[in-house]
Steps between C-alpha positions, in 0.01 A plus 500: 500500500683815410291718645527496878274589806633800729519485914108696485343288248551700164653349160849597459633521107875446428653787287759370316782752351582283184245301242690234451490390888154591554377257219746230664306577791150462365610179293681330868141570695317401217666173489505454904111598480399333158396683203657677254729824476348588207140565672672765704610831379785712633436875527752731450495871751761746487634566812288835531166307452596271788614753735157708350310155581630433872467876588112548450439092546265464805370199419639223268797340488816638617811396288837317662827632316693196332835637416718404199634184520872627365494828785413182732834330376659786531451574802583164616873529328567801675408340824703189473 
């Protein structure tokens, strides 16, 4: 399930950074959950809309920040 439940009981989204590891994402829970990727579709925001979105969002989902896989490497070289 890629869409997750947060600690008061509303749907959390994942905004992903890059495409290409959002539709991994989408394709992984599809195959956990059964189904297919291709019944899903993957929205694209620009990082204004999203901060536009979770500014005047009162009700709906709220959205949980999944950051680049390569600044996630990165980060762990510089730390080793």
């Amino acid at each position: 399930d890629i869409m997750q439940e947060g600690e008061d009981g509303k749907p959390v989204l994942p905004l992903f950074f890059v495409l290409e590891e959002a539709n991994i994402a989408v394709k992984e829970a599809t195959e956990a959950d059964g189904g297919s990727a291709d019944d899903f579709e993957v929205v694209s925001l620009s990082l204004p809309r999203a901060v536009e979105l979770l500014a005047g969002v009162t009700e709906g989902p709220a959205f949980q920040f999944i950051p680049p896989q390569s600044s996630i490497k990165h980060i762990q070289d510089y730390l080793s």
